[in-house]
C-alpha positions, 0 to 999 in steps of 0.5 A: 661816656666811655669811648673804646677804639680800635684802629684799623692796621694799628692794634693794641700791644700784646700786653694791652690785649691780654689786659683787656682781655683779663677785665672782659673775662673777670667781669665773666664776659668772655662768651662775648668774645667768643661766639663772635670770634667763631664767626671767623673760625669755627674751630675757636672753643676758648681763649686764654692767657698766657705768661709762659713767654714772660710777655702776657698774651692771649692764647686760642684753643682750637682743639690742637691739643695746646694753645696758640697765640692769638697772632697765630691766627690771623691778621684778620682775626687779631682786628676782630679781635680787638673789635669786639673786645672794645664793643664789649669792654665798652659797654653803654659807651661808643667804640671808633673803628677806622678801617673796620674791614682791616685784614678780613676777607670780604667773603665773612663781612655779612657775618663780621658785621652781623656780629659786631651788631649783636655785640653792640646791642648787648653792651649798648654801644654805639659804633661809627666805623670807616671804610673805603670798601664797597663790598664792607658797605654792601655786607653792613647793608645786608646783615643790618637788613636781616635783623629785626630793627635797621639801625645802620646809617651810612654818611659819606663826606663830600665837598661841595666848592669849600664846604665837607658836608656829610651825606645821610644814607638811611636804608631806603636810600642805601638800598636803592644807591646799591641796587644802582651801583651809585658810589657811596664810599 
């Protein structure tokens, strides 16, 4: 089983990027990195890259007239980047994304999560991701809400005396913790 990660403020270098990038785009995959990545930024029409620097690195075209870098874009579209990459490289496997809402603006968390699943069930991969946001705990709530088969589930670890047990949240349960405010996190 492959397993992929992308760690929450820890990205991959430049280079493993472009890398990356170039074997998703090889095996002609590169539409599954953009139509998610446009959720972010409408403005995204393709993606390259680049040696011009000496340093190969992946380039956005925005419609500017040239290229940018994908740094240029954004913190928060840099780790979603690295995200859905892993998802789609991934493939049949499992991908482990700590601090999954990492530089995003809670405001597009219906629409990152909503494309993460999309992502995920092209490629078959199972995702465990971590946050301490309620607001990201809501928004997975509700994208997976709208999609035809619920298959999120929310386990938050809690001590009891010595003991770290793993509370299961399914949707019944999550839906009505989020209607009463009950911490999940």
């Amino acid at each position: 089983m492959r397993v992929g990660v992308a760690i929450g403020n820890k990205r991959h270098s430049i280079q493993e990027e472009a890398t990356l990038f170039s074997k998703i785009d090889d095996a002609s995959r590169k539409d599954e990195l953009i139509k998610p990545l446009k959720f972010l930024d409408n403005r995204l029409r393709d993606l390259a890259v680049s040696v011009a620097s000496g340093t190969p690195m992946i380039n956005c075209d925005i419609g500017l007239g040239q290229r940018i870098p994908l740094s240029q874009m954004g913190e928060g579209m840099a780790h979603f980047f690295s995200v859905i990459s892993e998802i789609v490289h991934t493939a049949n496997g499992v991908v482990l994304i700590d601090e999954i809402d990492n530089g995003l603006h809670y405001s597009v968390m219906v629409d990152v999560w909503k494309a993460i699943a999309q992502a995920a069930e092209k490629s078959d991969t199972q995702i465990f991701a971590t946050t301490h946001s309620f607001e990201c705990i809501r928004a997975a709530h509700q994208a997976f809400s709208e999609r035809y088969v619920y298959d999120l589930r929310l386990h938050r670890l809690e001590r009891v005396k010595d003991e770290i047990r793993a509370i299961t949240y399914d949707q019944e349960m999550l839906e009505a913790a989020l209607m009463t405010d009950l911490e999940v996190r």
